[in-house]
C-alpha positions as a Markdown table, in Angstrom:
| # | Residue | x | y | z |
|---|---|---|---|---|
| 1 | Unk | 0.0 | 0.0 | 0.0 |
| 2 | Unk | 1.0 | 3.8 | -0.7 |
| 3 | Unk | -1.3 | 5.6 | 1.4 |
| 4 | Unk | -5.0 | 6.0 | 2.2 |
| 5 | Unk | -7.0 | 6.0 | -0.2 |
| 6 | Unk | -10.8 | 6.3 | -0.9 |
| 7 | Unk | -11.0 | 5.1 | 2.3 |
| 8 | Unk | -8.6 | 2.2 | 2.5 |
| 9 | Unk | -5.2 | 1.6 | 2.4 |
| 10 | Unk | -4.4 | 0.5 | -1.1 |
| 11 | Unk | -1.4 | 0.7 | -4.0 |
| 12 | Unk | -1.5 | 3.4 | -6.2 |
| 13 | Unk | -2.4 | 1.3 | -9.2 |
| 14 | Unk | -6.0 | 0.3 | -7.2 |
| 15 | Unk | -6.6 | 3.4 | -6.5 |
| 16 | Unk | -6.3 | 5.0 | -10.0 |
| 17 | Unk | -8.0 | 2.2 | -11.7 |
| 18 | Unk | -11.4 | 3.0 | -8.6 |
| 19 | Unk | -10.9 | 6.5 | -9.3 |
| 20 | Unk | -11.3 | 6.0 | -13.3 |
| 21 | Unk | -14.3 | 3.3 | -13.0 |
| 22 | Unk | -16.2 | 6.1 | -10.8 |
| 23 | Unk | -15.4 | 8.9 | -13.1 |
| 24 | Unk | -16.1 | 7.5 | -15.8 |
| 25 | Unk | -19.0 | 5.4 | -14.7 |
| 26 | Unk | -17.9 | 2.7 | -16.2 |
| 27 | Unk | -18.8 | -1.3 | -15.8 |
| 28 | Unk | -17.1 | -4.6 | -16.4 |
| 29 | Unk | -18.3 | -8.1 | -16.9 |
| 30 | Unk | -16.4 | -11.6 | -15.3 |
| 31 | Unk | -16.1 | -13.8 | -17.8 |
| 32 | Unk | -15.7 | -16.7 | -14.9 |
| 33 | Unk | -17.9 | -16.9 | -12.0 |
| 34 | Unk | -17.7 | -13.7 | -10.2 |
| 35 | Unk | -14.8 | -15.1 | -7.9 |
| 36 | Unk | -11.5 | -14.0 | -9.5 |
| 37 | Unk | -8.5 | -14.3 | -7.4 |
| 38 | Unk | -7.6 | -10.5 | -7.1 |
| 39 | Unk | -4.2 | -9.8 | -5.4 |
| 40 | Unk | -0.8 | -8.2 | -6.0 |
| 41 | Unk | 0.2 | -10.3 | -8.8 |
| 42 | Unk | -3.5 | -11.4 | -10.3 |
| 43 | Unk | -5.2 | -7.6 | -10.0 |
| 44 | Unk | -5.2 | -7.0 | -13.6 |
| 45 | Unk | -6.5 | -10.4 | -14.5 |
| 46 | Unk | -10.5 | -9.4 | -14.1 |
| 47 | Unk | -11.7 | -5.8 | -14.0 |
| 48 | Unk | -15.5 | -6.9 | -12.4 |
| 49 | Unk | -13.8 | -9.1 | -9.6 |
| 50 | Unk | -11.1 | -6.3 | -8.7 |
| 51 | Unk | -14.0 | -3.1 | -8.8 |
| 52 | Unk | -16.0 | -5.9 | -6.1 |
| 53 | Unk | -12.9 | -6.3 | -4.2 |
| 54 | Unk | -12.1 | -2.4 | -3.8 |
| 55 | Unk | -15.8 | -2.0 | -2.8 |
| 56 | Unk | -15.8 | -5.1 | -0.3 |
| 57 | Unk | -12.5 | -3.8 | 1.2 |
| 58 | Unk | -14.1 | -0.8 | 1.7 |
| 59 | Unk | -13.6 | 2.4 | -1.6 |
| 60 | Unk | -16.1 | 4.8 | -1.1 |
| 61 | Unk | -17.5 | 6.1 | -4.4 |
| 62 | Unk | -18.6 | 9.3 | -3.0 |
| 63 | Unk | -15.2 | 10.0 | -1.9 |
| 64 | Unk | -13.8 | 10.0 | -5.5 |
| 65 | Unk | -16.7 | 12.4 | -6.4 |
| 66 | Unk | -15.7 | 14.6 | -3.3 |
| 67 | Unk | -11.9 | 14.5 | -4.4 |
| 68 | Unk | -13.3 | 15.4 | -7.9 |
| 69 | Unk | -15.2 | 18.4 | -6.5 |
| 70 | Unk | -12.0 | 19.4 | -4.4 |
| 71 | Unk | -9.5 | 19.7 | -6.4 |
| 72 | Unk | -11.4 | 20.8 | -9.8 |
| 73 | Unk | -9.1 | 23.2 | -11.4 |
| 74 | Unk | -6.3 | 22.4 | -9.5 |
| 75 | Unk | -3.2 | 21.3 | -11.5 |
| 76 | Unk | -2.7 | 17.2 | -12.0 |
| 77 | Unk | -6.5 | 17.0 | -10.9 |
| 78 | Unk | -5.4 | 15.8 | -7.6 |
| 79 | Unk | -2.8 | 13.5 | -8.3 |
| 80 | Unk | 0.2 | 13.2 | -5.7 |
| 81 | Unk | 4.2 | 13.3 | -7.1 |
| 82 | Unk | 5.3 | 9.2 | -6.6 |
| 83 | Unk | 8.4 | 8.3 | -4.6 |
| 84 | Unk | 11.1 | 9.1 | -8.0 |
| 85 | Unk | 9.3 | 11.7 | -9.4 |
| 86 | Unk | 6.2 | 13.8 | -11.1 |
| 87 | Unk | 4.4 | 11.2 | -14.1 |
| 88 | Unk | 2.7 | 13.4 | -15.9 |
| 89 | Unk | -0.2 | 11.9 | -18.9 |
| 90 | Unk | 0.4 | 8.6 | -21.1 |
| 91 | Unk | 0.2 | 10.7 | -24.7 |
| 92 | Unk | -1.4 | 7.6 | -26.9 |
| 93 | Unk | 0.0 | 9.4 | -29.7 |
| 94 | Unk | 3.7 | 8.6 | -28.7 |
| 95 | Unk | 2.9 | 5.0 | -28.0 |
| 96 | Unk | 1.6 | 4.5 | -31.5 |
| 97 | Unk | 4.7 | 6.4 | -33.0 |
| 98 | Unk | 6.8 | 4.3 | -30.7 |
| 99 | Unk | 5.7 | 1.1 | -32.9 |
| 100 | Unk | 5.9 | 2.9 | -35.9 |
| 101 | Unk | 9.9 | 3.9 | -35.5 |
| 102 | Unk | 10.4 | 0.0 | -35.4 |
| 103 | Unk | 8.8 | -1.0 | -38.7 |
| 104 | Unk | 11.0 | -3.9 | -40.4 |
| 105 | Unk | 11.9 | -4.3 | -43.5 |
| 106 | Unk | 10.3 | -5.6 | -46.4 |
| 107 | Unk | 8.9 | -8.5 | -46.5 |
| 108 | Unk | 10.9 | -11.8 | -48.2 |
| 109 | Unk | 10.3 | -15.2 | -48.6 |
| 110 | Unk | 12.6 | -18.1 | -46.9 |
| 111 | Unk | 14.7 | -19.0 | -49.6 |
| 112 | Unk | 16.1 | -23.1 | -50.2 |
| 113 | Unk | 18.8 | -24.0 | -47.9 |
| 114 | Unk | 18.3 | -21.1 | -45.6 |
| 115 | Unk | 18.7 | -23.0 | -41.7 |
| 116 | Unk | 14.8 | -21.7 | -40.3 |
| 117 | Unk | 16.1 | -21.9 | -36.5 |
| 118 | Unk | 19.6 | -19.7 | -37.5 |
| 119 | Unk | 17.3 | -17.4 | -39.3 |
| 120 | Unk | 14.8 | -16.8 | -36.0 |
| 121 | Unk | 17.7 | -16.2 | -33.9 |
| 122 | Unk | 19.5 | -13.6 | -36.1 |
| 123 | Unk | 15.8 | -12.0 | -36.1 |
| 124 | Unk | 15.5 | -12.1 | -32.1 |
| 125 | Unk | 19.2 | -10.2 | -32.1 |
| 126 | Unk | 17.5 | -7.6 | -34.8 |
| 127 | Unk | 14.9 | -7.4 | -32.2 |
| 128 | Unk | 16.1 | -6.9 | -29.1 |
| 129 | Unk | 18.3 | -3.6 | -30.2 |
| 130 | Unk | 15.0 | -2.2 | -32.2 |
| 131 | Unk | 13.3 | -3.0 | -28.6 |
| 132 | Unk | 15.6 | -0.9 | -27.0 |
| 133 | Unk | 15.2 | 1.1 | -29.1 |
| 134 | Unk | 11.2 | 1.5 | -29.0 |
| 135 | Unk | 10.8 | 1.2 | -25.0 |
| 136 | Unk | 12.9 | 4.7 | -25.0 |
| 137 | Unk | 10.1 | 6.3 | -27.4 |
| 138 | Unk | 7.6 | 5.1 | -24.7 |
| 139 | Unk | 6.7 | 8.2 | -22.3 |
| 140 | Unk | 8.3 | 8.6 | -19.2 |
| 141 | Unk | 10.3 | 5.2 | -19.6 |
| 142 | Unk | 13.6 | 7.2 | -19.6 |
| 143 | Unk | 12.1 | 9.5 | -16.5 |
| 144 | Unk | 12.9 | 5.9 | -14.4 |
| 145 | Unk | 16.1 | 4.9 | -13.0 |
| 146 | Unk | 18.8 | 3.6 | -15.5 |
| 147 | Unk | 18.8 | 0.2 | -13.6 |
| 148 | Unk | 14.9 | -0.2 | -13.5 |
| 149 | Unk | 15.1 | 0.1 | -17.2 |
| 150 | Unk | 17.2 | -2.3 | -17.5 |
| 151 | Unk | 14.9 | -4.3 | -15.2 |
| 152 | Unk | 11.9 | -4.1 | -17.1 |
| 153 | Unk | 13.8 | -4.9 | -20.5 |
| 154 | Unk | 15.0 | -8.3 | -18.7 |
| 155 | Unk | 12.0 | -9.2 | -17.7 |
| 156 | Unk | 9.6 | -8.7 | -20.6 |
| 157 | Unk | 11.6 | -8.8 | -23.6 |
| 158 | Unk | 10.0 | -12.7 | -24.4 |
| 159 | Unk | 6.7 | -11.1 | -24.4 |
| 160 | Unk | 6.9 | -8.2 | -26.0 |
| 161 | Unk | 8.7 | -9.5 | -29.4 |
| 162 | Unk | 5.8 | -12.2 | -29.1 |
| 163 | Unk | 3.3 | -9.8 | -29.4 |
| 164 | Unk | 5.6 | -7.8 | -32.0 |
| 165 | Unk | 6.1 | -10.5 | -34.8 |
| 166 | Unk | 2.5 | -11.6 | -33.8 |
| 167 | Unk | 0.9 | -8.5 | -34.9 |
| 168 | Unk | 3.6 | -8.3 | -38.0 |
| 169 | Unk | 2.4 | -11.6 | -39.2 |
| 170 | Unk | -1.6 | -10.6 | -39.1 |
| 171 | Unk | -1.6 | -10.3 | -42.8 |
| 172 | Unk | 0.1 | -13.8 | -43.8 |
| 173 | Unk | -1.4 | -16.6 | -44.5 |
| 174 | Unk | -0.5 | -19.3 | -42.3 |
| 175 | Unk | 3.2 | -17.8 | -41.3 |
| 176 | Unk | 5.0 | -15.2 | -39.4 |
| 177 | Unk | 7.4 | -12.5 | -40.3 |
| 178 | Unk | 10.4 | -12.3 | -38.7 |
| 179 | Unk | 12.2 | -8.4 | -37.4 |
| 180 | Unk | 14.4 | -8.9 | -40.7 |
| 181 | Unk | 11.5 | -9.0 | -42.9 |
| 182 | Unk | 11.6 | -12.9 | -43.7 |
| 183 | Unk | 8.6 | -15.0 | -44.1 |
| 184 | Unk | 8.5 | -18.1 | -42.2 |
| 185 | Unk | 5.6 | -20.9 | -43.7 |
| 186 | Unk | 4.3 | -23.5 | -40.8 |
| 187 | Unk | 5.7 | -26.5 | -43.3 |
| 188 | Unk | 9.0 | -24.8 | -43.1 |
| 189 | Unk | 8.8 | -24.5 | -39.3 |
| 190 | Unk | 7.4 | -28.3 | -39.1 |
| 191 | Unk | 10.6 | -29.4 | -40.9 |
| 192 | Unk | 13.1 | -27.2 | -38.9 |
| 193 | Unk | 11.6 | -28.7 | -35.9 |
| 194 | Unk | 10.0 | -26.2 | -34.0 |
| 195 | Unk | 6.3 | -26.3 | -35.1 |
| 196 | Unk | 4.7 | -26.7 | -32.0 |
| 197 | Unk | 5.8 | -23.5 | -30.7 |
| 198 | Unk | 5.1 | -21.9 | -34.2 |
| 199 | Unk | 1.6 | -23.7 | -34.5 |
| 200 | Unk | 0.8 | -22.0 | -31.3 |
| 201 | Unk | 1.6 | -18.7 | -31.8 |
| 202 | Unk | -0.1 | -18.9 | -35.0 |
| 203 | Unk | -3.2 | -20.0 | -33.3 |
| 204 | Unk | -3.6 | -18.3 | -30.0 |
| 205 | Unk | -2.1 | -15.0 | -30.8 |
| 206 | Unk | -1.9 | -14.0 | -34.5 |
| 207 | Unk | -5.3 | -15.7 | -34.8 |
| 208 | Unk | -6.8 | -13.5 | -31.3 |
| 209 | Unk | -5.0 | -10.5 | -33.2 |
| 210 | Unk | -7.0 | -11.0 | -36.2 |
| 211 | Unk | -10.0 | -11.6 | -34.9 |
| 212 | Unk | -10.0 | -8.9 | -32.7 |
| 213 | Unk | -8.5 | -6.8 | -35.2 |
| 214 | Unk | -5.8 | -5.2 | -33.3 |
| 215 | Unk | -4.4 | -1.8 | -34.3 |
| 216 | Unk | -1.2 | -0.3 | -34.0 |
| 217 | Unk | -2.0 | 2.2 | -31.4 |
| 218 | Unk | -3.7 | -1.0 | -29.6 |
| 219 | Unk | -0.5 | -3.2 | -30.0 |
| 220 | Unk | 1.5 | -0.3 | -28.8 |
| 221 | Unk | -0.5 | 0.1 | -25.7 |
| 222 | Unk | -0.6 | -3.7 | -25.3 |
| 223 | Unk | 3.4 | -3.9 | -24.9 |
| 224 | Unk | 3.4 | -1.2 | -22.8 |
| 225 | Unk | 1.2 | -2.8 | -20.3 |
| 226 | Unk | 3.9 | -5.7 | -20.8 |
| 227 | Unk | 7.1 | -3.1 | -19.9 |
| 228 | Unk | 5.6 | -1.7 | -17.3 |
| 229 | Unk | 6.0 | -4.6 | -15.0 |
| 230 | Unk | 5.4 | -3.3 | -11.3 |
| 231 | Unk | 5.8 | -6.7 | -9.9 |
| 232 | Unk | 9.5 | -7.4 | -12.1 |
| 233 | Unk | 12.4 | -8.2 | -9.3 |
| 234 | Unk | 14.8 | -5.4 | -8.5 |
| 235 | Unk | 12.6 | -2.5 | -9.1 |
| 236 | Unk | 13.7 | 0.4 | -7.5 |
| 237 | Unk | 10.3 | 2.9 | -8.3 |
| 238 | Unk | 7.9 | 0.0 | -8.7 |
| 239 | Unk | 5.1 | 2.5 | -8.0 |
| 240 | Unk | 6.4 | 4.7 | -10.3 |
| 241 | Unk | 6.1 | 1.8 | -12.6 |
| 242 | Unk | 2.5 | 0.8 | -11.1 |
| 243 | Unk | 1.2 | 4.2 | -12.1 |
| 244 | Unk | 2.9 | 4.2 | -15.5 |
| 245 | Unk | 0.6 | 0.6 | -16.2 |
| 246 | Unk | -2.4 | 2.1 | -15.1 |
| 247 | Unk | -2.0 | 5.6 | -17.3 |
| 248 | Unk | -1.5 | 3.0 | -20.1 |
| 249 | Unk | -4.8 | 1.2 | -18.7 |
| 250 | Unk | -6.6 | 4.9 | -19.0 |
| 251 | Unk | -4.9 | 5.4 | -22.3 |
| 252 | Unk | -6.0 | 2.3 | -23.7 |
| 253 | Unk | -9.6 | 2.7 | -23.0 |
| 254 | Unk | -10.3 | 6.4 | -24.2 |
């Protein structure tokens, strides 16, 4: 917990997420059976079962309007500096221009005789620097602590060039494409050996993409989500971090 809040003591990232579901009136459905675990590492994983557990635990909804009515035309509409620092707003224009700077190349087939599994690593170097790269167009994620950067990197790097190639490869049929540009078919990832990984990622991801048809700006906020890990070991500013996820929460549903 940071503090009081609403009524309780709570993180900042439960309090900003009550504060926006009151402003903004807003309601969620369960898509299980109303009883969601909800705790420090499982908050984000139901939005109905967290707003029940901020209300059972005791979040007034009339003090958000109060705070509302308090600090109207006051500066940051109420919201306090965290513990490394002012954050100001997540601009979802940066985000989607953050994805944008780390467009590949064009697109080319797998030629004969090319090794598939020498060809996925060279692409996951490629990646890595161009994720470097596009974490530091992300807003405020050069405002955090050089080692917390580094942090966050470590720890979600995996995900977040999963969910990059996975939106890259919306537009082929039955394949991905790599951060160099390269096509790769499922037959010539079932011969290379690693088609159960690829046949997954084709089907729970790219597929979800599609069908959900997931925009840049979307994909941008997604991975940010991803970065801003408030739970990753060795954090320094992890409500920093906290508050960053949540602004990407807002962001994400204007």
């Amino acid at each position: 917990a940071s503090g009081k809040h609403y009524g309780v003591y709570s993180c900042e990232g439960c309090k900003g997420f009550f504060k926006r579901t009151v402003r903004k009136d807003l309601t969620y459905a369960c898509r299980e059976e109303r009883s969601c675990t909800i705790d420090k590492r499982q908050r984000n994983r139901c939005q109905y079962c967290r707003y029940q557990k901020c209300l059972t635990m005791g979040m007034k909804r009339e003090a958000v309007q109060e705070e509302r009515q308090r600090t109207k035309g006051d500066k940051g509409d109420g919201d306090t500096e965290s513990s490394c620092g002012a954050i100001s707003d997540m601009p979802i224009a940066s985000i989607r221009e953050a994805e944008l700077s780390v467009e590949p190349i064009d697109e080319q087939p797998l030629d004969q005789g090319q090794d598939v599994v020498s060809c996925i690593c060279q692409a996951a170097d490629r990646h890595l620097v161009q994720l470097v790269e596009w974490a530091k167009h992300i807003p405020h994620f050069t405002d955090l602590p050089l080692d917390d950067q580094v942090v966050l990197l470590k720890n979600g790097w995996n995900e977040l060039l999963i969910a990059s190639f996975s939106h890259r490869s919306m537009g082929v049929e039955d394949g991905i494409v790599l951060a160099t540009g390269l096509v790769i078919h499922r037959s010539s990832a079932h011969q290379a050996g690693v088609g159960a990984i690829f046949d997954r990622v084709l089907s729970e991801l790219v597929a979800k993409m599609k069908e959900m048809k997931i925009d840049k700006t979307e994909l941008g906020c997604l991975r940010s989500i991803v970065l801003f890990n408030p739970d990753a070991k060795g954090l320094s500013c992890y409500n920093d971090v906290d508050i960053l996820r949540e602004k990407v929460y807002a962001a994400l549903e204007e």
